[in-house]
N, C-alpha and C positions, 0 to 999 in steps of 0.2 A: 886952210886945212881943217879948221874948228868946225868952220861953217858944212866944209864939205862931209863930216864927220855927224854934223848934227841932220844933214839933209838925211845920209845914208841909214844912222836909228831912227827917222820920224818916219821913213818908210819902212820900214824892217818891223818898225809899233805897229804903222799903217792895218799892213799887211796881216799882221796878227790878229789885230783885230775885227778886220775883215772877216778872215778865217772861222776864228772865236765866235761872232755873231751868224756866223754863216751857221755854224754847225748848232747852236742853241737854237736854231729855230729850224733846225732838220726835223720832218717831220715823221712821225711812226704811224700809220693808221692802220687802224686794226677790223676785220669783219667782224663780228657773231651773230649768228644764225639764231631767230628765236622760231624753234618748233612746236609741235605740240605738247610740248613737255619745256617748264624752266630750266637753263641753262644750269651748272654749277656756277655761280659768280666766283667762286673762291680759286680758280681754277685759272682765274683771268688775271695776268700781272698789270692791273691796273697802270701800276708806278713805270712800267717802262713803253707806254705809249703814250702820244699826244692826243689823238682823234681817235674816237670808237663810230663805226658805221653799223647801224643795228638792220640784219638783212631779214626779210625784206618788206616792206607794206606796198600792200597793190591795191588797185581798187574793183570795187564787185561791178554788175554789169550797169549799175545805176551811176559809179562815180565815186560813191561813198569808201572811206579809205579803210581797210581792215588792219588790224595788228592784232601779235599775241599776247598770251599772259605774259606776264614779267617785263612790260615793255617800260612802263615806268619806273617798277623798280631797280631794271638798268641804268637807264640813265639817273636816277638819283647818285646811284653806287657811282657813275663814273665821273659825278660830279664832285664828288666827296673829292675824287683825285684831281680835281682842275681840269679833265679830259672835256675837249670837245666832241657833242654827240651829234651826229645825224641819222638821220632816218635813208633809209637806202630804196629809194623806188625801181623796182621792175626786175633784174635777177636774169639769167642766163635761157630758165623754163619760156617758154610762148605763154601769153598773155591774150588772151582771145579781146580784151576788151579795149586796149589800147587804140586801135585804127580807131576808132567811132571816137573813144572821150579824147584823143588829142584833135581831133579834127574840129574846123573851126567852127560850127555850130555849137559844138560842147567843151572846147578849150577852155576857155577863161573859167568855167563853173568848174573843171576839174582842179584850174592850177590853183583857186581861192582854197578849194577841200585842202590842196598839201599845205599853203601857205597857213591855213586854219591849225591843222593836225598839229604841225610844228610851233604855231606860239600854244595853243591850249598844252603842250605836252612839255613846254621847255626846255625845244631841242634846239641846238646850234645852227643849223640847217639844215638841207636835203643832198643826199649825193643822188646824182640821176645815172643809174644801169640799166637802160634799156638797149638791151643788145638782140641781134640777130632780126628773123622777120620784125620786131616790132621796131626794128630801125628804117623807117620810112619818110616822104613827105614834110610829115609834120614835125617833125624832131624839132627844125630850127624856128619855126613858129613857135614850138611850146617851150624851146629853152629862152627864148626872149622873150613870151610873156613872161613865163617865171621869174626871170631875174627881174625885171621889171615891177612886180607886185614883192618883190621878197625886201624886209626891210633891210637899210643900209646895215646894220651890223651882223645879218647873218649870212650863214655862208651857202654856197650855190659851188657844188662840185660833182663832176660826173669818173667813171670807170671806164675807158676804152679800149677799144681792140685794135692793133695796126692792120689785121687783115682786111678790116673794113672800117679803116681809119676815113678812105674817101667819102665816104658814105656821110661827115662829120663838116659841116661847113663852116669854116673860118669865122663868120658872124656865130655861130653857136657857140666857137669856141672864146672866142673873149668874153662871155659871158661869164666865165668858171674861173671862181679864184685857184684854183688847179686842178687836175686831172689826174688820174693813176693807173697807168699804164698795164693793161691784163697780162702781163709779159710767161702766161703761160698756154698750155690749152694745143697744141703745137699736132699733137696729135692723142688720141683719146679711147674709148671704149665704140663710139660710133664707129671710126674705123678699126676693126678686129685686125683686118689684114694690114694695117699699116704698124705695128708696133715699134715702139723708140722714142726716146728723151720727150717729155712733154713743154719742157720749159728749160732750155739751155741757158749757158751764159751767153752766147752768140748769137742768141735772141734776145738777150736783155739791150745788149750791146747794140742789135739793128733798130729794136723797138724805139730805143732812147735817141740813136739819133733820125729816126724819120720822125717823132715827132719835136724835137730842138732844130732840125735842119731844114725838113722837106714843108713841116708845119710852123715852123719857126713860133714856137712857144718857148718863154722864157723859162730857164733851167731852176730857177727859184718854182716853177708852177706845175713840176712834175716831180710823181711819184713811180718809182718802182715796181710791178707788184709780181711779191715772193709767193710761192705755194705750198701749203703746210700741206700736202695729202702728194699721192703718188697713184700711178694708175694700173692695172694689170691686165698683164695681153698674155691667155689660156692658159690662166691658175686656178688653183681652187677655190680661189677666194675672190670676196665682190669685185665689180668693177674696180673701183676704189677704197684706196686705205688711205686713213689717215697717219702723218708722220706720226703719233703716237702708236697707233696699233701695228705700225710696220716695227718699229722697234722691240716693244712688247713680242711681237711675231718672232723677229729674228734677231736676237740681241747681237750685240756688234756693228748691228748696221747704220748706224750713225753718222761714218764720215764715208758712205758710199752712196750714188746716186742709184745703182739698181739692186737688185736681188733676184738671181733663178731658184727659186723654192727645187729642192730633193722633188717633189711631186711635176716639177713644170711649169712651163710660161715664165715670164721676167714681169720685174715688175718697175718702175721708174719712177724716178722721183729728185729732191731735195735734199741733201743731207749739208750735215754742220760744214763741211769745208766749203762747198757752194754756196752756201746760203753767204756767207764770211766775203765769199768773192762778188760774189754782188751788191753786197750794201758797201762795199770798199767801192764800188764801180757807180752807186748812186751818190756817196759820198760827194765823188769827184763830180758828178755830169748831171744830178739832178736835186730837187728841194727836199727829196723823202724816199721812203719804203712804203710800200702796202700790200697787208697780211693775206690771202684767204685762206682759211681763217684760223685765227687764235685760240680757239674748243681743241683745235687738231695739233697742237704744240707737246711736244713731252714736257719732263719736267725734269728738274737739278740740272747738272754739267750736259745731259742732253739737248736742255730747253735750244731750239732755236731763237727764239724772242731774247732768250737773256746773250745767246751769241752776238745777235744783231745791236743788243744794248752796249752788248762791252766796245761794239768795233765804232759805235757810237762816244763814247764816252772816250775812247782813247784817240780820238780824231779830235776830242774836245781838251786834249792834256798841249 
């Protein structure tokens, strides 16, 4: 009886702390955008992420890697916090210069420039988002030289799409200490006439399992990724808002994922109750979240980040 009593709490601890350590090492990663103008850093909850991705460095038509102002003193600031930083190559925009530098005449000269960039600047590693046309060919050529020239302690991690998840070769993908899942984008301002939800839960939910199931990637090696902005189909206003300015816009609108402006058009997005059901659903089925982006967060009892932290924290009780 003793014995069978001791077996039943050494697994009941087991198990706990299974849990316990599952969930400390959940990961948060976070975009920011460095444009022509420095970011607000004060504006970034440093303390409730793991990983900062600084978007985007590309390179000119020689190879040569460009970034912005304040690219260092990003990552200082997110070092202060223990945050890992990587530098985010290639971005959503077409990239005219990619086909020629990843190809193998100029591959190795290009992948030296990022592996260069990254120790001279102090960065953690590189995430690779190269998406759309410039998903070709050479993808899996250049993600194995990469990993290959990258030193063992940094890290090698990319951004993908399930729509053209095929497009992603199996040998590419072992390369990546994890992946984070675009699980938005669904539909957009490119289609006017398609308007509706950009990023559902029932797309988190497909996304997560074609790539744990169909891609059999391990659930410790994927991320989530949540959308701080929302999109508008024949409003008065831009394409896109950010969760901030949508609030600001329409107070109240917090725990609702659309809004019909008095003027017209809808507009779709995020809000705090969704956001809540999703990191409870990566919680369960993957290693992490991931922002785009963090600049586009409200702030106090609105913040989404601090939603995503508490549902974090209280999975950690």
């Amino acid at each position: 009886m003793l014995k069978s009593v001791f077996k039943k709490s050494a697994y009941l601890f087991c198990t706990l702390l299974v849990s316990t350590i599952g969930f400390s090492q959940f990961r948060v990663i976070g975009y920011v955008p460095l444009g022509n103008t420095i970011p607000d850093f004060s504006k970034i909850a440093f303390d409730r992420i793991t990983h900062l991705n600084i978007a985007f460095v590309n390179p000119d038509s020689t190879g040569n890697i460009t970034y912005r102002e304040g690219f260092d003193s990003l990552i200082q600031k997110a070092h202060e916090y223990n945050i890992k930083v990587l530098a985010s190559v290639g971005g959503g925009s077409f990239n005219p210069y990619y086909s020629s530098l990843l190809a193998d005449s100029n591959r190795k000269t290009f992948t030296a420039q990022l592996v260069k960039l990254m120790i001279d600047h102090n960065l953690d590693g590189l995430d690779i988002d190269i998406e759309n046309d410039n998903l070709d060919k050479n993808y899996e050529p250049f993600i194995i030289d990469l990993a290959a020239m990258l030193p063992k302690h940094k890290l090698l991690t990319a951004a993908l799409a399930t729509w053209n998840g095929h497009l992603i070769s199996d040998a590419a993908l072992k390369k990546f200490d994890f992946i984070s899942i675009m699980s938005y984008d669904q539909t957009g301002p490119w289609r006017p006439n398609e308007p509706g939800p950009h990023s559902t839960y029932m797309k988190a939910e497909a996304d997560l399992k074609y790539w744990r199931d169909e891609r059999k990637i391990p659930k410790r090696k994927l991320n989530l990724g949540l959308p701080f902005y929302g999109y508008c189909f024949g409003t008065q206003y831009s394409q896109s808002m950010s969760y901030r300015d949508i609030l600001a816009t329409f107070p109240g609108a917090n725990d609702q994922d659309q809004i019909i402006p008095e003027t017209g058009g809808v507009i779709h997005y995020n809000g705090l109750a969704t956001i809540k059901q999703k990191t409870a659903l990566a919680l369960k089925n993957a290693g992490g979240i991931m922002i785009w982006q963090l600049l586009n967060d409200a702030e106090g009892e609105d913040s989404l980040l601090a939603a995503i932290n508490d549902m974090i924290q209280n999975a950690r009780k």
